[in-house]
C-alpha positions as CSV (number, residue, x, y, z in Angstrom):
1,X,62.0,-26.6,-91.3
2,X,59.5,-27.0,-88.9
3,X,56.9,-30.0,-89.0
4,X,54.6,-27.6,-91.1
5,X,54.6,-28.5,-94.7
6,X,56.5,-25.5,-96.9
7,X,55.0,-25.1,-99.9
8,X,56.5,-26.5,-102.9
9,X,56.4,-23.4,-104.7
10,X,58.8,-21.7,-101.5
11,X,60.7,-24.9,-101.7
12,X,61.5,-24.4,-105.5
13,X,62.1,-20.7,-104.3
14,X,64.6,-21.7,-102.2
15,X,66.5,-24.6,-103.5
16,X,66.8,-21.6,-106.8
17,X,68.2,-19.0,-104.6
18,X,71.3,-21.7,-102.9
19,X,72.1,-22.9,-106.9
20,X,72.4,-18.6,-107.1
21,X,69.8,-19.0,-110.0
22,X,68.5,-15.8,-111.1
23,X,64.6,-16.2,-112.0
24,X,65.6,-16.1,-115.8
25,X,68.2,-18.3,-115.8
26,X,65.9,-20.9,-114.2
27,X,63.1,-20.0,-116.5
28,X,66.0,-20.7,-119.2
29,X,67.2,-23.9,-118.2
30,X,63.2,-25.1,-117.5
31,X,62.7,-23.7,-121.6
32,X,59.8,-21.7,-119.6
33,X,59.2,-17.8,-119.2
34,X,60.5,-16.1,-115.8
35,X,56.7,-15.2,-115.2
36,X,55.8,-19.2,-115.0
37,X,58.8,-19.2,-112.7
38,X,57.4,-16.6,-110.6
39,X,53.8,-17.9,-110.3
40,X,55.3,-21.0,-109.1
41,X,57.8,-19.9,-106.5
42,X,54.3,-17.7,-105.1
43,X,51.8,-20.4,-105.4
44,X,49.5,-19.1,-108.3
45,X,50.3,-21.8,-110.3
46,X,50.4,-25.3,-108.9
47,X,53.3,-28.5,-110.3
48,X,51.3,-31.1,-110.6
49,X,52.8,-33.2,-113.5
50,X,55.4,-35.6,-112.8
51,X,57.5,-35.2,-115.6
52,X,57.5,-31.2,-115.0
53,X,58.7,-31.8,-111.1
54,X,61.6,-33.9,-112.3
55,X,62.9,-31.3,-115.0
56,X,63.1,-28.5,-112.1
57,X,64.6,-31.2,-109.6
58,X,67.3,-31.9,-112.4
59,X,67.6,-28.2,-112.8
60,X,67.8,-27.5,-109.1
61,X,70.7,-30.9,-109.0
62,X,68.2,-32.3,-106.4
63,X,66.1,-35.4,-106.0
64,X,62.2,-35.0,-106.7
65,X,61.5,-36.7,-103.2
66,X,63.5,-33.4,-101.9
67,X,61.7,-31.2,-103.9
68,X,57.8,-32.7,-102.7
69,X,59.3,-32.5,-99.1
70,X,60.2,-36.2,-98.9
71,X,63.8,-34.8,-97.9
72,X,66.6,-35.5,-95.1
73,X,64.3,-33.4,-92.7
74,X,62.1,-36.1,-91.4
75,X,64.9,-38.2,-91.1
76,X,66.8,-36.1,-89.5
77,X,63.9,-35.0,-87.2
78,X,63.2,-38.7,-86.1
79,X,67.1,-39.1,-85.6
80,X,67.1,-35.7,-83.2
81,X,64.6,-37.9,-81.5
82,X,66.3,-40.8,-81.5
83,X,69.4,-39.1,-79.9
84,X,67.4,-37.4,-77.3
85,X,66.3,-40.1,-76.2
86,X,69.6,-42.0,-76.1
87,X,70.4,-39.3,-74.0
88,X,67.7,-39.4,-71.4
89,X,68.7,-42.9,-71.4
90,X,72.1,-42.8,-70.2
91,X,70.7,-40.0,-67.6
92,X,68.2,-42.1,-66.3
93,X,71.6,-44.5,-65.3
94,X,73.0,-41.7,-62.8
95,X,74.3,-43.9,-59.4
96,X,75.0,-47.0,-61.5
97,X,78.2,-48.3,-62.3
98,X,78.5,-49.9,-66.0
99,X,81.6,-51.8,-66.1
100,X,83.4,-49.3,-68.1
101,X,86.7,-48.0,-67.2
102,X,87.9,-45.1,-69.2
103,X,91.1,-43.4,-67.7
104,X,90.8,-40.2,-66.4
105,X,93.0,-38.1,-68.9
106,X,91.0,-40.2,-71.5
107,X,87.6,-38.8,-69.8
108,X,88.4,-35.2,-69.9
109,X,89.5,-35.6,-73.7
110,X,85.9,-37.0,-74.6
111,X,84.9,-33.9,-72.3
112,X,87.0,-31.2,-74.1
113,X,86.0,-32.9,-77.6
114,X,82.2,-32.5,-76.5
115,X,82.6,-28.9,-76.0
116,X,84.9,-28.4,-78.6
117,X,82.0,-29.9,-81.0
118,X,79.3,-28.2,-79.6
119,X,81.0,-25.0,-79.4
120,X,81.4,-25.4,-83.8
121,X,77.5,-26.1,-83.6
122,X,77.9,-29.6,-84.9
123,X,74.7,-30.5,-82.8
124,X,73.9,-34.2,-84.5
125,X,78.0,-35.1,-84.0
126,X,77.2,-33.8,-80.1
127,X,73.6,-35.8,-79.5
128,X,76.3,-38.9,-80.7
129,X,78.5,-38.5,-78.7
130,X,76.9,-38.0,-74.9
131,X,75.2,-41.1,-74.5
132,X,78.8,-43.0,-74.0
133,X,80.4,-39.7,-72.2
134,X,77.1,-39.9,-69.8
135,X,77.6,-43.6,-68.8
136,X,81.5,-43.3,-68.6
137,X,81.2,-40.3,-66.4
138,X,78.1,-41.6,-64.2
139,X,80.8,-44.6,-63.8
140,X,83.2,-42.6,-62.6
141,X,81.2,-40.6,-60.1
142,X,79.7,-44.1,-58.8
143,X,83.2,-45.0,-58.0
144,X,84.4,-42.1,-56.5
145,X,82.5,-38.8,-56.5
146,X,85.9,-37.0,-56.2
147,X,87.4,-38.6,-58.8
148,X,87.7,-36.0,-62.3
149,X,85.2,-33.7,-60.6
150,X,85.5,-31.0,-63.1
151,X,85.4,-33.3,-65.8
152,X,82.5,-34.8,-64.6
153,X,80.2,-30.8,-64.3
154,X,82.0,-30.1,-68.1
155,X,80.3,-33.0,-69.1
156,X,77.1,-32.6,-67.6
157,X,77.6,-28.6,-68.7
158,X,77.5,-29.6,-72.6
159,X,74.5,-31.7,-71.9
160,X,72.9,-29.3,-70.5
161,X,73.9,-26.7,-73.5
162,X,72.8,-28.8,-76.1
163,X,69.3,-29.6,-74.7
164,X,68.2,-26.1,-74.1
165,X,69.1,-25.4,-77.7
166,X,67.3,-28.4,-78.5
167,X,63.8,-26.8,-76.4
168,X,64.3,-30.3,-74.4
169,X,63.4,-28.4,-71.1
170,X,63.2,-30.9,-68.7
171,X,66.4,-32.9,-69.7
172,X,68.5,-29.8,-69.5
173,X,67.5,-29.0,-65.9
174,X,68.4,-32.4,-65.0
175,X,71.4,-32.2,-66.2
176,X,72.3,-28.6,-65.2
177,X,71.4,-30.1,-61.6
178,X,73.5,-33.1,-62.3
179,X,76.3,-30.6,-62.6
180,X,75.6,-28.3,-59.9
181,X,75.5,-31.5,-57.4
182,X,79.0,-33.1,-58.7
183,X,80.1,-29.0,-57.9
184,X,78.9,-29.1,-54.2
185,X,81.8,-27.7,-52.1
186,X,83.8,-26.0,-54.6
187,X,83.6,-22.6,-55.6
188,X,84.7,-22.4,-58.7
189,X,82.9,-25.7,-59.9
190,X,79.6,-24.2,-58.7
191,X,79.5,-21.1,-60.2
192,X,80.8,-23.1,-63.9
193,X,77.6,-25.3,-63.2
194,X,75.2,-22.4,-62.5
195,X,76.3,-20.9,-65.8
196,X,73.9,-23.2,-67.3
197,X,71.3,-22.6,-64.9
198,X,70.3,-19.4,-66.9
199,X,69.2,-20.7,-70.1
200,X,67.1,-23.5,-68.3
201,X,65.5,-21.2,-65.7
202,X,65.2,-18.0,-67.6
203,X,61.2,-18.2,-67.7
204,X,61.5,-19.2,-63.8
205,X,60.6,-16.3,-61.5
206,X,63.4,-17.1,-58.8
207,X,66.2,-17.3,-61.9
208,X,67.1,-14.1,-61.1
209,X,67.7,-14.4,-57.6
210,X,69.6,-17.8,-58.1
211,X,72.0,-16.7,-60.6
212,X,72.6,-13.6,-58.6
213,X,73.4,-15.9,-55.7
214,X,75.9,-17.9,-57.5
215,X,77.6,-14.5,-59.4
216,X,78.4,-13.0,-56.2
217,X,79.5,-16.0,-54.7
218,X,82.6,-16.3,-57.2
219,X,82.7,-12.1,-57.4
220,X,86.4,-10.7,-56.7
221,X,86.8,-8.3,-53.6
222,X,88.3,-6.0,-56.0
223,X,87.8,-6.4,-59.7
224,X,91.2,-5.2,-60.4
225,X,92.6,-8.0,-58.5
226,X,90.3,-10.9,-59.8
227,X,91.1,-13.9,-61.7
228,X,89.9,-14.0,-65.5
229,X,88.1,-17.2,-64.5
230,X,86.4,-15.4,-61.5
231,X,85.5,-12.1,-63.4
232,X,84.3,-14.4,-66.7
233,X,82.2,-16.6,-64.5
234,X,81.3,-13.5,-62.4
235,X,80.4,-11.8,-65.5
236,X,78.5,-14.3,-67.7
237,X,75.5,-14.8,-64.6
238,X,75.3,-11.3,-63.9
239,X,74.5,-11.4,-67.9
240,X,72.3,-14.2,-67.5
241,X,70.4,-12.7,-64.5
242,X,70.2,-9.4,-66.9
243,X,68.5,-11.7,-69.3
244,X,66.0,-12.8,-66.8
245,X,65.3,-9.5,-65.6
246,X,64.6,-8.6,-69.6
247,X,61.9,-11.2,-70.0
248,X,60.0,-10.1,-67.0
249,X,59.9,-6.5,-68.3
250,X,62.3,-5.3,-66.1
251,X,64.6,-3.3,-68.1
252,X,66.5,-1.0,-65.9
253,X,67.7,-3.4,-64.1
254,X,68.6,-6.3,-66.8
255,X,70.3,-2.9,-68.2
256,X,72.4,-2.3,-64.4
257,X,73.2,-6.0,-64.5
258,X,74.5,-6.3,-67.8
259,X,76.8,-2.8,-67.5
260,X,78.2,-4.6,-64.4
261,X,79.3,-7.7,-66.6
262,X,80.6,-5.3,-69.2
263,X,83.1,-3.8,-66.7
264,X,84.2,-7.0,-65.8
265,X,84.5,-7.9,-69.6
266,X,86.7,-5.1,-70.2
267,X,89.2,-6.7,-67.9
268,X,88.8,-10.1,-69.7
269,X,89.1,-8.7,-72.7
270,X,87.7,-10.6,-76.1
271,X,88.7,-14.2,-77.4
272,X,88.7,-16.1,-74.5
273,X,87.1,-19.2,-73.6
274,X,87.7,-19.6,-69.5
275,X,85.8,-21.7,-67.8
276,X,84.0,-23.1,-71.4
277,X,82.0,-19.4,-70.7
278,X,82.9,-17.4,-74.5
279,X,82.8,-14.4,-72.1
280,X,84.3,-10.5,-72.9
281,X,83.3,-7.2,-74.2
282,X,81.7,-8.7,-77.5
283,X,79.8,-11.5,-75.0
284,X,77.7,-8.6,-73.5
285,X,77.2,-6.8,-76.5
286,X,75.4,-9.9,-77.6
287,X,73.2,-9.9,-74.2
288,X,72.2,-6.6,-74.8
289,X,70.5,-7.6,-77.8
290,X,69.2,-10.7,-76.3
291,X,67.6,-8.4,-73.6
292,X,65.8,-5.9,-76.0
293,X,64.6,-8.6,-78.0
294,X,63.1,-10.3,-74.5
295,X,61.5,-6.6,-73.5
296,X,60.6,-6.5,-77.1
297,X,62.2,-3.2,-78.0
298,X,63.2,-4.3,-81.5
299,X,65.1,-1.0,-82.9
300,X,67.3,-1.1,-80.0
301,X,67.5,-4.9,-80.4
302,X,68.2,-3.8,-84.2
303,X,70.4,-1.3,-83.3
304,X,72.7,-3.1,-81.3
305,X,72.9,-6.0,-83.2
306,X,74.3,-4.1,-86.4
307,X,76.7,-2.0,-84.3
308,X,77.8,-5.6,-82.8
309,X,78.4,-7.8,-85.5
310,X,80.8,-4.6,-86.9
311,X,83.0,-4.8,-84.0
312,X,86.0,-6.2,-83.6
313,X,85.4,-8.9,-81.1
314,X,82.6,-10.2,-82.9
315,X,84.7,-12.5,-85.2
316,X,86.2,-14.3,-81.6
317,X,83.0,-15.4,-80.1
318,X,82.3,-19.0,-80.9
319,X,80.7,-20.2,-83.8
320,X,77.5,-21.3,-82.2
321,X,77.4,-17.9,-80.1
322,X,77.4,-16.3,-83.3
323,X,74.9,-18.0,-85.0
324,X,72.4,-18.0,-82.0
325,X,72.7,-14.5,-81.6
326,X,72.0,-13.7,-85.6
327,X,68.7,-16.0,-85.1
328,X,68.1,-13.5,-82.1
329,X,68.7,-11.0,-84.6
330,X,65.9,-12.6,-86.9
331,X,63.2,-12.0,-84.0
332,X,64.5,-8.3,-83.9
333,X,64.0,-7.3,-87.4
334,X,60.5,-9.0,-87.4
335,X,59.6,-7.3,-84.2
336,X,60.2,-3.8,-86.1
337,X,58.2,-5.4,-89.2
338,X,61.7,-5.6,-91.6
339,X,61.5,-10.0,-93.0
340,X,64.0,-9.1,-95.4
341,X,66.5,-8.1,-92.6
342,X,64.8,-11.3,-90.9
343,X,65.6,-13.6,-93.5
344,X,69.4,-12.2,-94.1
345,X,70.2,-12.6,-90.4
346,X,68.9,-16.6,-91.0
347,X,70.7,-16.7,-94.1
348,X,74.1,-15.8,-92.1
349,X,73.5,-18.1,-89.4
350,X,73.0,-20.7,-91.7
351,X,76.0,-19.8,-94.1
352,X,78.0,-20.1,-90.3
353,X,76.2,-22.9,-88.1
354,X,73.9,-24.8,-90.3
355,X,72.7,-27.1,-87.6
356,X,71.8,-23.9,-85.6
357,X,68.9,-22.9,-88.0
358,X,68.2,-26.6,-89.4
359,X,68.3,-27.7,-85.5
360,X,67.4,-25.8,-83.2
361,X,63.3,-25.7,-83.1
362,X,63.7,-21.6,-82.7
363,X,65.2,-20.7,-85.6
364,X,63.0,-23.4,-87.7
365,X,60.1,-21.5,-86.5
366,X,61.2,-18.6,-87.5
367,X,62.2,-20.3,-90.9
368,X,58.8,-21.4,-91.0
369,X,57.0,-17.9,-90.2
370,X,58.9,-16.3,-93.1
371,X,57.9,-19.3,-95.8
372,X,54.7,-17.0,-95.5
373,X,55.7,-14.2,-96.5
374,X,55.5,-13.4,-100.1
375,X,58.8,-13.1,-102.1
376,X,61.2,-13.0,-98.9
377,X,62.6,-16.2,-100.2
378,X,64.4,-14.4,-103.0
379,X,66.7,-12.6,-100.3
380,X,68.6,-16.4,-100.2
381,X,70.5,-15.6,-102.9
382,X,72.6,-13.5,-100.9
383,X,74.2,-16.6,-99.2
């Protein structure tokens, strides 16, 4: 899934294991023995024959040109690009007015549909969508920079979502600064746009002491007392300072940090969504195994993520939340050495958010790294 060329042996592998082919039934409908099958799917013997390439594709219900790697993936590679790009675009407009007029109510739906999108992991529906929300909303803010405020950091919030999960570095910060600027003077909207700060600065050295900024700044006097908005934004950058902390090596801290968001959680409580954060109990149970993953303890990372994904709160966290933390689960079991748990944890993210794994260059690289190794791609079947 990467821009490395799989094999055509793992791609037979594969492409068996989602029909839920055994290797005999293959080796059945191909009129060949399951040991031909097997030297295929592990390289030993080479297709080369036209005509034999076709029978498996026919088999397999998929087009030859799929089969040689000729697929949707470069396509759908060039139109990630394409998208991108669009996006930087409509960026690269900020200040200008463009002679649209979209009502505010009308604005805050595109806004709310954005998230709503993103928040399912439809990533290619999202990239389609923010060019036009972009240039309405830099519109808006050219008009009147009071005008739909919160609309206007939601909006530039999603962008700024979707391009960290896309590695588009630079973008995101822009538009996490896009957001944190249309916040200036109010509370609330500040810490919602700093939220996004801590994917995009994580590997920055001051992200810890800027998130930490902005956490305490919204912080209740008195936890009892606070607002589920305060405590959720409160909570979810004390998580993502924690997260910081972890990939600087720091783990008694990232561990203080993220016990501080948890009793904040408890108070929130599980299957809420306040201020577009996903944040309660199951929220930081998820960050902890972020944070061993990023200190690279991968039992505990391991651990964690087994006793997380039994709980009960697991099931309210959004789809996308879900499915990035299972690819976070991936780089746990192959820190410990276990690619079968590896590839099962991709296999469930993919079964949930395909566009997470087929997307998001992370998980494709991790998709890529376990092509190599020998039979993993027989675990698929248990999609």
């Amino acid at each position: 899934m990467t821009g490395e060329r799989v094999p055509i042996g793992r791609r037979v592998a594969y492409l068996r294991v989602r029909r839920k082919l055994s290797q005999q039934t293959f080796a059945d409908r191909l009129g060949k023995s399951k040991s031909w099958v097997d030297k295929v799917e592990r390289g030993v013997r080479s297709l080369e024959r036209v005509s034999t390439i076709r029978e498996i594709a026919a088999v397999l219900r998929v087009d030859a040109a799929t089969l040689l790697d000729h697929d949707a993936r470069p396509a759908e590679a060039t139109e990630r690009s394409e998208g991108v790009a669009r996006i930087r675009a409509a960026l690269s407009t900020y200040g200008m007015t463009s002679g649209r007029d979209a009502p505010p109510d009308r604005l805050g739906q595109a806004v709310a549909y954005a998230w709503n999108t993103y928040r399912h992991a439809r990533y290619p529906q999202v990239i389609e969508q923010l060019p036009a929300l972009l240039t309405d909303v830099q519109s808006w803010q050219a008009r009147d920079p009071q005008a739909g405020r919160a609309a206007v950091v939601d909006a530039y919030r999603v962008t700024a979502a979707l391009l960290t999960k896309l590695d588009e570095a630079s973008l995101a910060w822009l538009a996490a600064d896009r957001a944190m600027s249309a916040a200036t003077g109010d509370r609330t909207l500040s810490a919602c746009a700093a939220v996004q700060l801590g994917p995009v600065l994580r590997a920055s050295a001051r992200a810890r002491s800027v998130l930490l900024a902005a956490a305490y700044r919204i912080a209740p006097r008195d936890l009892d007392s606070g607002t589920p908005q305060e405590l959720s934004l409160c909570g979810t950058l004390l998580t993502q300072a924690a997260l910081t902390a972890a990939r600087a090596g720091d783990g008694r801290v990232a561990g203080d940090l993220l016990d501080e968001a948890a009793e904040m959680a408890a108070r929130v409580g599980d299957g809420h969504d306040h201020c577009r954060t996903a944040f309660g109990p199951a929220a930081v149970d998820v960050a902890r195994v972020v944070a061993a993953v990023e200190r690279g303890d991968g039992a505990e990372a391991v651990a964690r993520h087994e006793a997380a994904i039994a709980g009960e709160g697991w099931r309210w966290l959004p789809l996308e939340h879900r499915a990035a933390c299972l690819v976070d689960a991936a780089r746990a079991y192959l820190l410990v050495g276990d690619a079968e748990g590896a590839a099962k944890a991709l296999v469930r993210a993919e079964r949930l958010a395909p566009a997470e794994v087929r997307h998001r260059p992370t998980a494709r690289a991790l998709t890529a790294q376990l092509s190599t190794e020998a039979p993993i791609l027989e675990l698929w079947h248990l999609r």
